[in-house]
MIDOSE-1310 file (N, C-alpha, C; in nm, 2 decimals, decimal comma, always signed):
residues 280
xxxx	-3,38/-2,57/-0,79/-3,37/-2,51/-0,66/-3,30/-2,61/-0,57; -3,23/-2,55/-0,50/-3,12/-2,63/-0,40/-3,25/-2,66/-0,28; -3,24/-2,81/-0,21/-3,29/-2,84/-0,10/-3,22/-2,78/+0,03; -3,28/-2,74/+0,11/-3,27/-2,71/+0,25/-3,10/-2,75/+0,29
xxxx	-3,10/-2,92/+0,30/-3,00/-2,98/+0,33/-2,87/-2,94/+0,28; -2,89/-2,98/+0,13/-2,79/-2,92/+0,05/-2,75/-2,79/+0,07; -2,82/-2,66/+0,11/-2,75/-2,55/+0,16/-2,72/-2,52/+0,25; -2,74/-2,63/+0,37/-2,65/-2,62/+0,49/-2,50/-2,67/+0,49
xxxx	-2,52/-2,77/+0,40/-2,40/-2,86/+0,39/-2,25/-2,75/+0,29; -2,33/-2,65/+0,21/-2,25/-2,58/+0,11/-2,19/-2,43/+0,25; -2,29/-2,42/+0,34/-2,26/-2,33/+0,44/-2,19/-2,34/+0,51; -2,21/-2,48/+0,57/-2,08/-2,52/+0,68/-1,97/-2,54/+0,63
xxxx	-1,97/-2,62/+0,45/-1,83/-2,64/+0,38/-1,79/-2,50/+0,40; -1,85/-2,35/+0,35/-1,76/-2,27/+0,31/-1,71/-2,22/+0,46; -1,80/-2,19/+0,58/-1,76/-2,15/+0,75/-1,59/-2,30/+0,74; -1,62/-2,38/+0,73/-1,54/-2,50/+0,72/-1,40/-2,42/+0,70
xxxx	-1,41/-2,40/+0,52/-1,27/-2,38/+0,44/-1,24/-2,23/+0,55; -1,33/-2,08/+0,57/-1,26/-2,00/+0,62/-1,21/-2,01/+0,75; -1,30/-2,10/+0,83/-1,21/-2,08/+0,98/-1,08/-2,18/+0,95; -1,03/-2,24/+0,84/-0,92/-2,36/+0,85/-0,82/-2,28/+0,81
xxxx	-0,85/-2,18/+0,69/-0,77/-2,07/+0,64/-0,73/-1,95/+0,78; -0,84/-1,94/+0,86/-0,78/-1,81/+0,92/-0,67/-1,88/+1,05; -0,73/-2,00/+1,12/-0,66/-2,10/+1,21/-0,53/-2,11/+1,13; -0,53/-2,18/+1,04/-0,34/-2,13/+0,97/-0,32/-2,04/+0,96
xxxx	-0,29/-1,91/+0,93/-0,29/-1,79/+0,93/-0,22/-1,78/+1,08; -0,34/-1,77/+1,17/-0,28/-1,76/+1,32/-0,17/-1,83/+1,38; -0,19/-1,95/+1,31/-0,06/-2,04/+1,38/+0,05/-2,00/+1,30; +0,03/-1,98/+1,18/+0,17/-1,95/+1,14/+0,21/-1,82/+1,21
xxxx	+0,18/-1,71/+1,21/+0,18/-1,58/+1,27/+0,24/-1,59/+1,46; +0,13/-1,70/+1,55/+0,20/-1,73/+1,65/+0,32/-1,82/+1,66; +0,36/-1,88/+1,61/+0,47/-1,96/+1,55/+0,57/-1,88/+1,53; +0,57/-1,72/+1,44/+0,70/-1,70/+1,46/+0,70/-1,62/+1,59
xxxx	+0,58/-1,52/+1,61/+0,57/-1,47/+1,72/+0,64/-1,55/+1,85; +0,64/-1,67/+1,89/+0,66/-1,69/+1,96/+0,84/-1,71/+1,99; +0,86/-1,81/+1,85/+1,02/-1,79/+1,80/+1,09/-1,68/+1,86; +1,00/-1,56/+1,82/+1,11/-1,41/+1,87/+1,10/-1,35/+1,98
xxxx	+1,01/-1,47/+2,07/+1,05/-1,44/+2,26/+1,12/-1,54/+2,30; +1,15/-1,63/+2,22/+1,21/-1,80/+2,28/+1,37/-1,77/+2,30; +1,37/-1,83/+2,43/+1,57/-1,80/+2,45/+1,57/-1,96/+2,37; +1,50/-2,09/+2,38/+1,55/-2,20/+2,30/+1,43/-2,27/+2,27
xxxx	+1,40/-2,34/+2,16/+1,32/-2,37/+2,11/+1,32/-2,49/+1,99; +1,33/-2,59/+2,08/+1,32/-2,75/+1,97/+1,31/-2,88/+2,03; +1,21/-2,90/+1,95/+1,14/-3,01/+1,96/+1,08/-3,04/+2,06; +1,01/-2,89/+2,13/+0,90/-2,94/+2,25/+0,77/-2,83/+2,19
xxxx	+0,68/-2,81/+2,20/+0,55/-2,77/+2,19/+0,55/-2,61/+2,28; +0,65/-2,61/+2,34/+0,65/-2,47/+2,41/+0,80/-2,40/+2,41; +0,82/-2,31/+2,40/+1,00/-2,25/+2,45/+1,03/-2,29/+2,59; +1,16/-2,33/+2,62/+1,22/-2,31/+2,71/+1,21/-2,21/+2,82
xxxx	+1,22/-2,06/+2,75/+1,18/-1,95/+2,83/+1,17/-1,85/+2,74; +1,14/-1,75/+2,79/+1,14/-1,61/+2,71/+1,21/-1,55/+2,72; +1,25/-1,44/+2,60/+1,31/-1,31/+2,63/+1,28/-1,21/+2,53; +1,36/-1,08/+2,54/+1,32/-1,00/+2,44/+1,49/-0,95/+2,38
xxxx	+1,57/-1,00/+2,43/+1,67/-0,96/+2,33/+1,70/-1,00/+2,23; +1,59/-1,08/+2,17/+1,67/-1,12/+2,04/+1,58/-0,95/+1,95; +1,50/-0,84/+1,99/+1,49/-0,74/+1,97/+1,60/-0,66/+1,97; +1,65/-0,67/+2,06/+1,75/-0,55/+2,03/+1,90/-0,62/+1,97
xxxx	+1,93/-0,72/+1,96/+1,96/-0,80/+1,85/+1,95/-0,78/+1,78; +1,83/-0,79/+1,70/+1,81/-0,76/+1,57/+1,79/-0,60/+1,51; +1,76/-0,49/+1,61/+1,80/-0,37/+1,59/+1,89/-0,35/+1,57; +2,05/-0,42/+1,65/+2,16/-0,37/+1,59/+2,23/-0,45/+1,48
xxxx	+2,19/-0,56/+1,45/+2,26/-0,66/+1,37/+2,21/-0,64/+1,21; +2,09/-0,61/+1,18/+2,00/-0,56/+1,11/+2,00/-0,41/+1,06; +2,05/-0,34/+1,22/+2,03/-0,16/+1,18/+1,90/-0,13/+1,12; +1,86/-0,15/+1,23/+1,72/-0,13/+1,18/+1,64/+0,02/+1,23
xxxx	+1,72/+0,11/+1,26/+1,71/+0,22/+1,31/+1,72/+0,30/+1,17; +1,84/+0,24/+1,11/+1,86/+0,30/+0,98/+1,75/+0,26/+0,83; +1,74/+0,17/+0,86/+1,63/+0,07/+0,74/+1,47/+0,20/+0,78; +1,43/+0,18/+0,87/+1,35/+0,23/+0,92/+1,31/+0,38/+0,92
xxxx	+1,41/+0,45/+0,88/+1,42/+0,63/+0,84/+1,43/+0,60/+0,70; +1,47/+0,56/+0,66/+1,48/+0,53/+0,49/+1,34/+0,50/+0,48; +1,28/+0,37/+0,52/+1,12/+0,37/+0,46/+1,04/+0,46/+0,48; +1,09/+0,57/+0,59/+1,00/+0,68/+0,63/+0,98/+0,77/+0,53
xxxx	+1,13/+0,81/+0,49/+1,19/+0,91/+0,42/+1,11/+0,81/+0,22; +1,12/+0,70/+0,19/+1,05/+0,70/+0,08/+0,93/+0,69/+0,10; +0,84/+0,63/+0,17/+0,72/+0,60/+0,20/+0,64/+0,81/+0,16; +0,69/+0,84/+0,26/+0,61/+1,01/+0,25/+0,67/+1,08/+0,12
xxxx	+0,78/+1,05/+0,05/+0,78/+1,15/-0,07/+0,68/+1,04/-0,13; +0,68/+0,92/-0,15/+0,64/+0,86/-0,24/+0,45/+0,92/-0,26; +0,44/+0,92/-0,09/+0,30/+0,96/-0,08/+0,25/+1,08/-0,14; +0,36/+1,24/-0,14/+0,35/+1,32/-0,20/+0,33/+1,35/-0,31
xxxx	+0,46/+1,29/-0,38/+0,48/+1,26/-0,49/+0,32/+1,22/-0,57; +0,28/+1,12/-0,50/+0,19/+1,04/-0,61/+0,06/+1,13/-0,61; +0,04/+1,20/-0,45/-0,10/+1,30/-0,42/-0,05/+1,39/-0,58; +0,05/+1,47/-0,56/+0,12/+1,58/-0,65/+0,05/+1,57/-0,83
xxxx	+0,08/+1,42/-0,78/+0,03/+1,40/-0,98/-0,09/+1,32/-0,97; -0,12/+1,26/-0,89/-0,26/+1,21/-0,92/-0,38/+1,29/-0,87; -0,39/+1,35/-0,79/-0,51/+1,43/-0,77/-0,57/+1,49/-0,90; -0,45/+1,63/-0,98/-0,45/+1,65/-1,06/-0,49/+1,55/-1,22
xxxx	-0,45/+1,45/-1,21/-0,48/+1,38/-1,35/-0,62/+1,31/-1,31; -0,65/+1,30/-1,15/-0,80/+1,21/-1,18/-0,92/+1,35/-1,19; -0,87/+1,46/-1,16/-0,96/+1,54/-1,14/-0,97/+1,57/-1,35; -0,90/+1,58/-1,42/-0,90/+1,58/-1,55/-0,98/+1,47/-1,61
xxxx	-0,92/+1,34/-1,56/-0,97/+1,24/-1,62/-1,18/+1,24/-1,55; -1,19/+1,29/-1,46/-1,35/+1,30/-1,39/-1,38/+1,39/-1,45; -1,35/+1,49/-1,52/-1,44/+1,61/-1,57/-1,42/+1,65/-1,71; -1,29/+1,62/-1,78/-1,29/+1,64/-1,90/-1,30/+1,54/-1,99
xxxx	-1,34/+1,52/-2,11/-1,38/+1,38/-2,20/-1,29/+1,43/-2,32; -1,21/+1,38/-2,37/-1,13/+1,41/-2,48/-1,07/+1,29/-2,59; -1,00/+1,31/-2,71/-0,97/+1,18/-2,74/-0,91/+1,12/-2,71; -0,93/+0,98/-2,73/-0,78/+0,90/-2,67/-0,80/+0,89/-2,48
xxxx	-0,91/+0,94/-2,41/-0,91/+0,92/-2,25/-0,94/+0,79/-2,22; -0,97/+0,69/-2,27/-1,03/+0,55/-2,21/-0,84/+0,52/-2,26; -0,80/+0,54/-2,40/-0,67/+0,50/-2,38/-0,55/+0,58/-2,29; -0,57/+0,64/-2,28/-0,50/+0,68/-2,12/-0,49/+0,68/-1,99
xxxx	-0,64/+0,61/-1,93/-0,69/+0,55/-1,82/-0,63/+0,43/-1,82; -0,61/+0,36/-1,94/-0,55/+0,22/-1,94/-0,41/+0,24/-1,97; -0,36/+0,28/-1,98/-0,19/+0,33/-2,01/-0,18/+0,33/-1,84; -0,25/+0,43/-1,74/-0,26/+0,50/-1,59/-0,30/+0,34/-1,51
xxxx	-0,38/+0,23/-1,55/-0,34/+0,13/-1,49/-0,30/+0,01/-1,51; -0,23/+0,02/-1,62/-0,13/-0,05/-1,66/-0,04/-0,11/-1,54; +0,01/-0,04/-1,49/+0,11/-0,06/-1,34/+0,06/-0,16/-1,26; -0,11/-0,10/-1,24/-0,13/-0,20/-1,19/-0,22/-0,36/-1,21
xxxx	-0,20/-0,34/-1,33/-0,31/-0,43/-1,39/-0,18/-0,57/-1,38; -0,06/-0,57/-1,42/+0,02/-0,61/-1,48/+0,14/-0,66/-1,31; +0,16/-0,75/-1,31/+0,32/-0,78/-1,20/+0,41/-0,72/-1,22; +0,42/-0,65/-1,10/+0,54/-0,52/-1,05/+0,69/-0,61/-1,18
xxxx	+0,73/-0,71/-1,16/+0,83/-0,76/-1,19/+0,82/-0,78/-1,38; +0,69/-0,76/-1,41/+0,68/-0,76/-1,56/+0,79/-0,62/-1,61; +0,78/-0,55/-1,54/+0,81/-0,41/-1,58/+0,92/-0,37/-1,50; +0,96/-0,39/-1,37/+1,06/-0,40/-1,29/+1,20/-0,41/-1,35
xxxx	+1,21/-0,51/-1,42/+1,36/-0,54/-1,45/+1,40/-0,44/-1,57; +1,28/-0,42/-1,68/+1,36/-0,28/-1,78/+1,35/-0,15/-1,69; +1,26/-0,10/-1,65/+1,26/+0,00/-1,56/+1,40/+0,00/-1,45; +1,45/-0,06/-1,41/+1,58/-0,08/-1,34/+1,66/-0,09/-1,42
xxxx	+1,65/-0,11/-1,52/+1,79/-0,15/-1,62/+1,82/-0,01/-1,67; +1,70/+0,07/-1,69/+1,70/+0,23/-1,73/+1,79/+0,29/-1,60; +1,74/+0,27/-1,46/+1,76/+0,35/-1,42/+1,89/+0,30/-1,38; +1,94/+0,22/-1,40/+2,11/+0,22/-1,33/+2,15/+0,29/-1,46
xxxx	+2,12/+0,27/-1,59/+2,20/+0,35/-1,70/+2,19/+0,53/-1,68; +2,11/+0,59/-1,60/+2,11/+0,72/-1,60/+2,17/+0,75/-1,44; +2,19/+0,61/-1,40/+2,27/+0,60/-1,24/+2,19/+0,62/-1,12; +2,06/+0,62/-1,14/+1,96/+0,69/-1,02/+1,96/+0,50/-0,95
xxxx	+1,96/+0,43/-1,01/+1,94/+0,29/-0,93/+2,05/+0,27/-0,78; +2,03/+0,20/-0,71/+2,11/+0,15/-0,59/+2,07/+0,34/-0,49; +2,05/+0,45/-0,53/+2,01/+0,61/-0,43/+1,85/+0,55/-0,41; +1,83/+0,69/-0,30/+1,70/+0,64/-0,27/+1,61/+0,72/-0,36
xxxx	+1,63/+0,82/-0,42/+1,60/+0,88/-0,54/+1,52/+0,79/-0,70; +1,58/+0,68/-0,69/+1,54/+0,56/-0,77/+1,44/+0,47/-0,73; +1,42/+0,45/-0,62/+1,40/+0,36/-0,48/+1,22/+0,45/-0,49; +1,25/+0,59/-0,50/+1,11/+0,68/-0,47/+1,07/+0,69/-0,63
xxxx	+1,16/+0,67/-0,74/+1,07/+0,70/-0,86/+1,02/+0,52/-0,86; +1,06/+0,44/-0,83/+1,06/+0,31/-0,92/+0,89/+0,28/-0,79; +0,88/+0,33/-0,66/+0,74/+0,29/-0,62/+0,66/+0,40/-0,65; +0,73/+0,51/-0,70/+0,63/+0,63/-0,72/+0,56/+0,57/-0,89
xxxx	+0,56/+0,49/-0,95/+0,49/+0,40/-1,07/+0,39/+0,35/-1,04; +0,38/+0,28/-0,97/+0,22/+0,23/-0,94/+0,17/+0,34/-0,86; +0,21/+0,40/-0,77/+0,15/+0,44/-0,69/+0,06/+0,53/-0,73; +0,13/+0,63/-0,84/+0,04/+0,78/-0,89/-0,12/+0,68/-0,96
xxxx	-0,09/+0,61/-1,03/-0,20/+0,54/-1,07/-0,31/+0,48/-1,02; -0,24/+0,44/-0,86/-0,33/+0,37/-0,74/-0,43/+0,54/-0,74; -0,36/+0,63/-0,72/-0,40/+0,77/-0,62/-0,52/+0,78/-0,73; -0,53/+0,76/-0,91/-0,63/+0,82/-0,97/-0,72/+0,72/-0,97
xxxx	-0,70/+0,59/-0,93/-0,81/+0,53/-0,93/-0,89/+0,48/-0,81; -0,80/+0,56/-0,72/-0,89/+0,63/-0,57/-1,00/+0,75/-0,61; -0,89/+0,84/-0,60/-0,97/+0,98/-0,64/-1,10/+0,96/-0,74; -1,08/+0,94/-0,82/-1,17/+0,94/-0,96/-1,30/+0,91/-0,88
xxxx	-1,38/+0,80/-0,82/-1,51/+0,83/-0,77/-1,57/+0,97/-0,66; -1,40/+0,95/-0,58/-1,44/+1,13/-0,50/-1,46/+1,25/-0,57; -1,36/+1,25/-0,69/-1,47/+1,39/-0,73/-1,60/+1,39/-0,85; -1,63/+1,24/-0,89/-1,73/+1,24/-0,97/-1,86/+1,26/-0,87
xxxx	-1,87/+1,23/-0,71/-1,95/+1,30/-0,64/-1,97/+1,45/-0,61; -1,88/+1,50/-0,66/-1,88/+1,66/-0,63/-1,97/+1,71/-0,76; -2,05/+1,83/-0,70/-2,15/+1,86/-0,83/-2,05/+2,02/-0,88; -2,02/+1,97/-1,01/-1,92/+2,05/-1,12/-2,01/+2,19/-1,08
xxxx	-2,13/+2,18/-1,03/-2,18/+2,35/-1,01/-2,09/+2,46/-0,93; -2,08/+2,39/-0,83/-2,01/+2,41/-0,71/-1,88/+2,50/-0,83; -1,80/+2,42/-0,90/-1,69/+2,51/-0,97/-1,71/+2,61/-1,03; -1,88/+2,58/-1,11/-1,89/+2,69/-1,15/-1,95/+2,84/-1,12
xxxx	-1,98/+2,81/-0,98/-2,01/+2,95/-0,91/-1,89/+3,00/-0,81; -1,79/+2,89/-0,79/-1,64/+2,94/-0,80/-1,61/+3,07/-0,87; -1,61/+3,00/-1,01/-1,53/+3,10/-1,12/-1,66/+3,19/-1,15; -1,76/+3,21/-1,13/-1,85/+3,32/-1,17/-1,81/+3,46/-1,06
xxxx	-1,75/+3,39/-0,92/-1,71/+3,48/-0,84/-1,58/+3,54/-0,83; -1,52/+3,51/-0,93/-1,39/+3,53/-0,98/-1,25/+3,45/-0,94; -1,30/+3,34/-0,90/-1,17/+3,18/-0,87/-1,07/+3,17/-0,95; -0,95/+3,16/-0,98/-0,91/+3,11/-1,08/-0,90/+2,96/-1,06
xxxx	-0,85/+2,88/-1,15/-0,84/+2,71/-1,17/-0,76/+2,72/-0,99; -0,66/+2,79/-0,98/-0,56/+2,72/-0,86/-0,66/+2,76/-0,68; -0,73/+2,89/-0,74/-0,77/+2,91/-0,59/-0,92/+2,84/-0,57; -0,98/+2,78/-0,73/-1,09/+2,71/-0,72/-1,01/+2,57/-0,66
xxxx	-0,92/+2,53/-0,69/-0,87/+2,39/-0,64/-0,88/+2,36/-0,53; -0,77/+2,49/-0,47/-0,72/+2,48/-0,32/-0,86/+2,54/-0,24; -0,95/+2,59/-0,26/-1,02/+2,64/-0,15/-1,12/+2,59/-0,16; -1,21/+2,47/-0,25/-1,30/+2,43/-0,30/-1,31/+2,28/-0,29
xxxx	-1,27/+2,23/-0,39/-1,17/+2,09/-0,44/-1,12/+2,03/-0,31; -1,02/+2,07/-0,26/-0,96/+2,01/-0,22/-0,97/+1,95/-0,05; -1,08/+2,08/+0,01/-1,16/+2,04/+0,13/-1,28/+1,92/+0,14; -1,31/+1,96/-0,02/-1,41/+1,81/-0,02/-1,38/+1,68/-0,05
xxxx	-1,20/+1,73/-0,15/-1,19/+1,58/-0,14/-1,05/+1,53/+0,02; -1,10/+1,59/+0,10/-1,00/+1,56/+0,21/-1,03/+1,37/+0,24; -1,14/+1,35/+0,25/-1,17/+1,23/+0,26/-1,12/+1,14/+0,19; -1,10/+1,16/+0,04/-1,03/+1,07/-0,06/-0,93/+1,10/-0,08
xxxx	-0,86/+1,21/+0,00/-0,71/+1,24/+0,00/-0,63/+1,13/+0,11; -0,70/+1,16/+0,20/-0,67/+1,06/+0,28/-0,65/+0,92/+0,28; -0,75/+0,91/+0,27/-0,80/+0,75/+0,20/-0,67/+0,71/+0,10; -0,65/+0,78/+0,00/-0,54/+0,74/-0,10/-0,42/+0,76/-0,04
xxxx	-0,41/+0,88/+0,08/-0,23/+0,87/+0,13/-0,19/+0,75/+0,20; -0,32/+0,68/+0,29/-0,30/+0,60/+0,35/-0,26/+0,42/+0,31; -0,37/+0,47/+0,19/-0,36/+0,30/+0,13/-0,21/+0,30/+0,06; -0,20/+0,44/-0,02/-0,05/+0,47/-0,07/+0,08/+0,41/+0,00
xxxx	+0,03/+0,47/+0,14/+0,14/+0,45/+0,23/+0,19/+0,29/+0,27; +0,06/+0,25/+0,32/+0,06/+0,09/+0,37/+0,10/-0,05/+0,20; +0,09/+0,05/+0,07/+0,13/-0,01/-0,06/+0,24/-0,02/-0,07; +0,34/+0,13/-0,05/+0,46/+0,14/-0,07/+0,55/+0,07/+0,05
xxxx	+0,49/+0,04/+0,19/+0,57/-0,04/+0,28/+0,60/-0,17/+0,27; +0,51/-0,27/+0,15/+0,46/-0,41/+0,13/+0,55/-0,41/+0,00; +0,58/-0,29/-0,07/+0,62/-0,35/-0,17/+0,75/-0,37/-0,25; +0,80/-0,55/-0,26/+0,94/-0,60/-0,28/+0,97/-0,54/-0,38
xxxx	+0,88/-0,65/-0,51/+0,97/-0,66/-0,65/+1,07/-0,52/-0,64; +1,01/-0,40/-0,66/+1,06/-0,29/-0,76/+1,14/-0,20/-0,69; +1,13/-0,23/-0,56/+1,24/-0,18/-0,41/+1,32/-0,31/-0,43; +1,32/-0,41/-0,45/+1,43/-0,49/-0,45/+1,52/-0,46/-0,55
xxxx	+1,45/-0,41/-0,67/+1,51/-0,39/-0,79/+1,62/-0,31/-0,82; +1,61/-0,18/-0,75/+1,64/-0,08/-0,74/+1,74/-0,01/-0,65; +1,73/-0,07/-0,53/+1,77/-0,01/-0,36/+1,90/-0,07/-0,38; +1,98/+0,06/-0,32/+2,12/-0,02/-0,29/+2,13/-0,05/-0,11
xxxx	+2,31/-0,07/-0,08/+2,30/-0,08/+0,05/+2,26/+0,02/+0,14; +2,23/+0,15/+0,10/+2,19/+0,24/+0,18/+2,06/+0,31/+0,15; +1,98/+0,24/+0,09/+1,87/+0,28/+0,03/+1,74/+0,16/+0,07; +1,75/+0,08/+0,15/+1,67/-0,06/+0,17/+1,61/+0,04/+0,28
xxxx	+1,41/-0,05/+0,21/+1,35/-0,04/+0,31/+1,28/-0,20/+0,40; +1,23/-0,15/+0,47/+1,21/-0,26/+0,56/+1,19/-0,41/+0,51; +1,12/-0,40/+0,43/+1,09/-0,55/+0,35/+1,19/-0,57/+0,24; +1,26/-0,53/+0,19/+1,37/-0,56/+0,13/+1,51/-0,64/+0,28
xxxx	+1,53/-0,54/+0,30/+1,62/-0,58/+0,44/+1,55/-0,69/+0,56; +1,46/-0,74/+0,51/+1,38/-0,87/+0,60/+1,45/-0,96/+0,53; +1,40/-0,96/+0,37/+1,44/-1,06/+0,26/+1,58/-1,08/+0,25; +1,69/-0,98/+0,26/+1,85/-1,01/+0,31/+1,87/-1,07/+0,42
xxxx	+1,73/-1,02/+0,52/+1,80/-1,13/+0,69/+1,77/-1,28/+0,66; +1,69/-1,30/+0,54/+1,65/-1,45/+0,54/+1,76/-1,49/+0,48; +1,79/-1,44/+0,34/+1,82/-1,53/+0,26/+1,99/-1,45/+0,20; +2,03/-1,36/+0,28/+2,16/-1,34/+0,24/+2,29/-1,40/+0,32
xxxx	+2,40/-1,45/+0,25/+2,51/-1,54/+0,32/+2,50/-1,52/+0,49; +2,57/-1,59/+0,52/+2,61/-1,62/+0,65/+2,51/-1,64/+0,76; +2,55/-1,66/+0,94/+2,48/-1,75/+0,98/+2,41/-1,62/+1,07; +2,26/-1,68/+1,09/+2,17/-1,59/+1,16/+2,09/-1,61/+1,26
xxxx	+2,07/-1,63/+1,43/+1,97/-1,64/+1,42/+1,86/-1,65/+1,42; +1,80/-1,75/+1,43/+1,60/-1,79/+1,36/+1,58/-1,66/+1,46; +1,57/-1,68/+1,58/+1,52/-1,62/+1,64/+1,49/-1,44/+1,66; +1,61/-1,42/+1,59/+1,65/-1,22/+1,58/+1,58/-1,21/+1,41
xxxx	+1,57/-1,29/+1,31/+1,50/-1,27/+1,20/+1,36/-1,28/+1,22; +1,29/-1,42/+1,31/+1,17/-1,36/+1,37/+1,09/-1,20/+1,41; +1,21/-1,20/+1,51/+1,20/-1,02/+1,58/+1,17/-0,94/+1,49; +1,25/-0,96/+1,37/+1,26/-0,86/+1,23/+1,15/-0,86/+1,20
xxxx	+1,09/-0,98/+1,16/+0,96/-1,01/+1,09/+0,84/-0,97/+1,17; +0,85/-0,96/+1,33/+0,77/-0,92/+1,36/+0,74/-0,78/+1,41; +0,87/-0,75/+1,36/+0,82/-0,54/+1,37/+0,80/-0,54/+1,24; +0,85/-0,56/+1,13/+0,76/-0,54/+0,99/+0,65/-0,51/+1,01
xxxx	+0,58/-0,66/+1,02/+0,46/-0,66/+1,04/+0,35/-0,61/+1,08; +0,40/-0,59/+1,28/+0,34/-0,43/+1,36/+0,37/-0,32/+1,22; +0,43/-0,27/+1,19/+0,42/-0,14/+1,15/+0,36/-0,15/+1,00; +0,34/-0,24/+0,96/+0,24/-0,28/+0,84/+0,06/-0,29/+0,89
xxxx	+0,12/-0,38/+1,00/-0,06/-0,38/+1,06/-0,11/-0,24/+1,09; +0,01/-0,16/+1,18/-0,07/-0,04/+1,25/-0,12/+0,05/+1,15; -0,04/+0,09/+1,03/-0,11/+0,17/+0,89/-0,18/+0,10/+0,87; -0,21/-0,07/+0,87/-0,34/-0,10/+0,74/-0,47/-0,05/+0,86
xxxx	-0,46/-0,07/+0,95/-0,58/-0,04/+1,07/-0,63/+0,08/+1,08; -0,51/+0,17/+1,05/-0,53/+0,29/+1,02/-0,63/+0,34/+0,90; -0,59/+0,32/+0,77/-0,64/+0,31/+0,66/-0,80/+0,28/+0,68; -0,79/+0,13/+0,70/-0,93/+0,08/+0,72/-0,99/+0,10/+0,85
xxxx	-0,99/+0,24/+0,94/-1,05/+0,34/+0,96/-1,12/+0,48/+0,94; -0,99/+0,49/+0,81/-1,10/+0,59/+0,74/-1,10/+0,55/+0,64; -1,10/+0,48/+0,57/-1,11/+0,44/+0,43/-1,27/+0,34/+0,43; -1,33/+0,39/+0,35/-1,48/+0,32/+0,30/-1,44/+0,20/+0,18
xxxx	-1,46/+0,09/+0,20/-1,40/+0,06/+0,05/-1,48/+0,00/-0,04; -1,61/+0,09/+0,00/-1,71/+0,06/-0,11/-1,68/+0,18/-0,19; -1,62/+0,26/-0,18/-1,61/+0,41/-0,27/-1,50/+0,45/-0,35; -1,45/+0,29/-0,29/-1,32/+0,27/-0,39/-1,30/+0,18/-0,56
xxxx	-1,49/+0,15/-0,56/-1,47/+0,02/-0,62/-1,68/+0,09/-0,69; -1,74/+0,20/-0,62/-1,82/+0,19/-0,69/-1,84/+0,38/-0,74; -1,95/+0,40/-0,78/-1,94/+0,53/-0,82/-2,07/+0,60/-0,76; -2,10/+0,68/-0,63/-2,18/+0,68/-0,55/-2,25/+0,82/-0,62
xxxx	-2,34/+0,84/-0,69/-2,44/+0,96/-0,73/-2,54/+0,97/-0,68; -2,57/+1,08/-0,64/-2,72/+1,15/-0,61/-2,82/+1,18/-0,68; -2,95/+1,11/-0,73/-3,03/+1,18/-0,83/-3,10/+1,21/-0,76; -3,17/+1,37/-0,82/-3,27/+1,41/-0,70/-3,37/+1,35/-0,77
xxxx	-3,50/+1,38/-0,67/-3,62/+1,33/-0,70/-3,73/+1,41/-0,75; -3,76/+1,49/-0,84/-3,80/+1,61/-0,88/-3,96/+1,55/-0,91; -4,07/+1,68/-0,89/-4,23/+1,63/-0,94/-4,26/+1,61/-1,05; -4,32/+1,48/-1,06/-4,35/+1,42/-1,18/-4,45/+1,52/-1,28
């Protein structure tokens, strides 16, 4: 048994390591924040002054009007897309038991078990050979790969809470599979629909490798076209690539806040059943 002392000392170490982690965090985050109101900014502890044009700067130098309808435009098919086929396959994989389903579940998270870039570079190598690479068509299949897989391993605990009775007095009243889906199913799982469009959505905004892979000049979404403001030729600067980095960001933050308002993320990770309590 640990002494008294000794578990104060292991408490304050670990409060220690997190507040030193979240304190960097912030400074780095105010640091550029600050960069992208600075009209000049070197080698003093504060900016010279402020401004906000290096915003609109970087809206037009960047086009970021256009970057920004593109991620709209993949982000929501991508989200569809993945609802379209994953509701469907988790709702199979929750209720039907067949051969070969534990090897199918692992095939389904393969994607994401594994680094986007393990699989990224053949997957792109296919799709420039059938020509879909550099459209945004490529851009929506190449994140619509993890994504469907993220959606069944959302879903899958939402409808193992639903009691399969419920379907079956459905179809005793004459449902078929599609109007038992849509009028049944699909109100209960509104909660885990959600939950999965959201995390979907805020997945597909974050995600380089396989948007880098893929996207041509007219097909970049936000975080790809951040990564050109850093690191592609010619001169830029600091200051309007900050701005950049700091609307990413807002619009990364305001989905994840989103999300983790309605998203539970104990229900994501455990498998919540009801046993009744019947007389002994």
């Amino acid at each position: 048994m640990r002494t008294p002392w000794l578990e104060r000392v292991w408490t304050g170490l670990l409060w220690g390591l997190m507040t030193l982690f979240v304190v960097n965090i912030g400074l780095m985050i105010a640091s550029v924040a600050t960069n992208s109101f600075a009209r000049r900014w070197l080698g003093t502890w504060l900016p010279e002054g402020y401004t906000t044009n290096w915003y609109t700067a970087a809206w037009r130098e960047f086009q970021l009007g256009d970057v920004l309808w593109v991620t709209i435009e993949v982000v929501f098919a991508v989200v569809f897309l993945a609802l379209l086929v994953g509701v469907p396959a988790a709702y199979t994989l929750a209720r039907r038991n067949f051969v070969g389903k534990r090897l199918l579940m692992l095939l389904f998270l393969l994607p994401l078990m594994v680094p986007p870039i393990t699989y990224g570079i053949p997957m792109a190598t296919v799709l420039y050979k059938v020509q879909l690479a550099g459209t945004i068509w490529g851009v929506i299949l190449a994140n619509l790969i993890p994504a469907a897989p993220f959606v069944i391993l959302v879903m899958t605990p939402f409808i193992e809470q639903i009691d399969p009775n419920l379907e079956s007095a459905a179809r005793v009243f004459g449902a078929n599979t599609g109007r038992m889906f849509l009028h049944i199913l699909v109100p209960l799982l509104a909660p885990g629909i959600l939950a999965a469009s959201l995390l979907v959505l805020v997945r597909t905004i974050a995600l380089f490798e396989l948007t880098f892979l893929t996207a041509g000049s007219d097909s970049q979404t936000l975080v790809v076209a951040l990564y050109y403001a850093v690191f592609a030729a010619g001169v830029r600067a600091p200051q309007s690539v900050d701005a950049m980095a700091m609307v990413y960001m807002a619009v990364t933050l305001v989905w994840l806040l989103i999300a983790l308002r309605f998203v539970n993320p104990t229900q994501l990770v455990s498998r919540v059943k009801e046993h009744p309590q019947g007389a002994m």
